[in-house]
N, C-alpha and C positions, 0 to 999 in steps of 0.2 A: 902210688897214690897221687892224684891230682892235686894238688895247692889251689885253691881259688877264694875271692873276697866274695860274698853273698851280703849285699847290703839290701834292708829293709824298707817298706814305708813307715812314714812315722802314724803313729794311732792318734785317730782325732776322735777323742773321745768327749773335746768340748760340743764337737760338731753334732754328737749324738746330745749332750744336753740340750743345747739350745733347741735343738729339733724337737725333744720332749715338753720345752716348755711352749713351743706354738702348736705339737699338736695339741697339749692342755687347753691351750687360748682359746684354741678354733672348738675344741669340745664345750668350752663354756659358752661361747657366741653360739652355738646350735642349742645348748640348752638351756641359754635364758631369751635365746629369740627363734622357734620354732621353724619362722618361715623366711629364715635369713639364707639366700643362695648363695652366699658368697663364705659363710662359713662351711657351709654341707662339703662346694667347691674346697677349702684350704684344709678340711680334713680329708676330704679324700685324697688330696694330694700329696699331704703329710705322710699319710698312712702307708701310703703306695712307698713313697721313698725312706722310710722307717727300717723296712728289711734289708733295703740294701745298704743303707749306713752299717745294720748289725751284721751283713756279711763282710763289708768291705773292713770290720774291725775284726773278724774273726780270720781272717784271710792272712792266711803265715806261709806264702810265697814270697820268694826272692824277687824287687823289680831290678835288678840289676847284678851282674854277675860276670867280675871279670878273674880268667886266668892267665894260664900262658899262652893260649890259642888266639882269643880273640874277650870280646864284649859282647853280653848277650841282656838286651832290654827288653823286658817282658811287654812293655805296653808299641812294641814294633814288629809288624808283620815279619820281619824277616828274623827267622832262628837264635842266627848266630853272626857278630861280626871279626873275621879274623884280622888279625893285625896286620897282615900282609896286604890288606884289601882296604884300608884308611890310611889315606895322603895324610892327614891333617886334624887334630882335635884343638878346638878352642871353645873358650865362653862367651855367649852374646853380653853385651853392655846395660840391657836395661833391665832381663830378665833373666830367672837363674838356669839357663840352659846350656848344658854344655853340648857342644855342634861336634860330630864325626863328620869331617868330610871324605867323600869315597873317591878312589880313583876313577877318572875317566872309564876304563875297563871293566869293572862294578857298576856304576851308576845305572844300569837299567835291570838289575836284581833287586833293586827298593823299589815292590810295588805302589805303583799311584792310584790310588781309588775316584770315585768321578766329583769326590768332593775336591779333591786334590787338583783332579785337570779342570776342571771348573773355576777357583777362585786363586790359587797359587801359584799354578805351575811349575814347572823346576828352575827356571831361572831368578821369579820373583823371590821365592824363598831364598836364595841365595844372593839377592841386593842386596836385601833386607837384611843381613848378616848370620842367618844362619845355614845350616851345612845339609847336607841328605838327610841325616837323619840329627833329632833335636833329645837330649834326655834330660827334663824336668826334672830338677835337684830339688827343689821347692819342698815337695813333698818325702823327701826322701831323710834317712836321720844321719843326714853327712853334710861335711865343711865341704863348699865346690870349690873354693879354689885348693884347699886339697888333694880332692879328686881330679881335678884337673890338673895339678901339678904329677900327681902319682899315675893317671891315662899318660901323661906326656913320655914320661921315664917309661913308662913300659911299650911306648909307639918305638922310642927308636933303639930300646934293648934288644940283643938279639936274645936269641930262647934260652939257653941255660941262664941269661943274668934276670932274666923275664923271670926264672923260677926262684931265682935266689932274692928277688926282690919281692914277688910272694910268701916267701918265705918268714921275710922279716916283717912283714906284715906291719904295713905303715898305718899308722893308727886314725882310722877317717871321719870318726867322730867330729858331730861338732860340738859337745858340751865335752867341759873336762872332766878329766876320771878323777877317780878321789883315791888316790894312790900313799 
């Protein structure tokens, strides 16, 4: 049996209130002023983005998934990253991303989209401080400098300590347990 950490996004379930109380707002601005376009405009647009808040809360996939193999980010084109194929993981300074960077030999298996060769490039992204590929901790329901600490231990383990470290399953929460 494979060992691996399956961490979550966190559920924003405030994000659904507030959304419920403007689309309310904008239902009352359409029904106490009939010929107001700019409410008809902010219900529709509420309305639109209503189902996808309730899917993105019903949504019980893994964004992130690391074993003994490799890192696997659900919101990055590519599958799967194996450890043998990241020189480097660190955290940017302003925001909470922690940056894989890929070996020379890798680096052209991360697809680039034309948003990508249009405003970033590969080498801007990497002045700027982060890596080939960037995973937003933000939303996620984990301490980053933990996770950055426990990515690190497993970059330069070799495989059997890679599993035993699994194993022990370093606690990546960021609220404490009530033990």
């Amino acid at each position: 049996m494979q060992e691996e950490i399956k961490i979550y996004s966190a559920k924003k379930i405030d994000l659904l209130f507030y959304l419920t109380i403007f689309l309310l707002m904008s239902l009352f601005i359409v029904i106490g002023d009939s010929g107001n376009t700019i409410g008809w405009l902010l219900l529709i647009f509420l309305g639109v983005i209503y189902p996808v808040v309730i899917w993105s809360l019903l949504d019980n996939k893994p964004y992130l998934i690391i074993n003994e193999k490799g890192v696997y980010y659900r919101w990055h084109y590519q599958k799967f990253f194996e450890w043998h194929t990241i020189s480097g993981i660190y955290i940017t300074e302003m925001s909470p991303y922690i940056c894989l960077h890929l070996k020379a030999y890798f680096e052209p298996s991360v697809p680039k989209g034309w948003l990508y060769k249009q405003y970033w490039g590969g080498s801007k992204a990497i002045e700027m401080g982060f890596g080939q590929v960037g995973i937003n901790t933000e939303s996620l329901k984990v301490d980053t400098e933990k996770l950055l600490f426990f990515m690190q231990r497993m970059l330069v383990s070799t495989p059997p300590e890679r599993l035993l470290l699994l194993q022990k399953t370093i606690d990546l929460k960021s609220e404490p347990s009530d033990q």
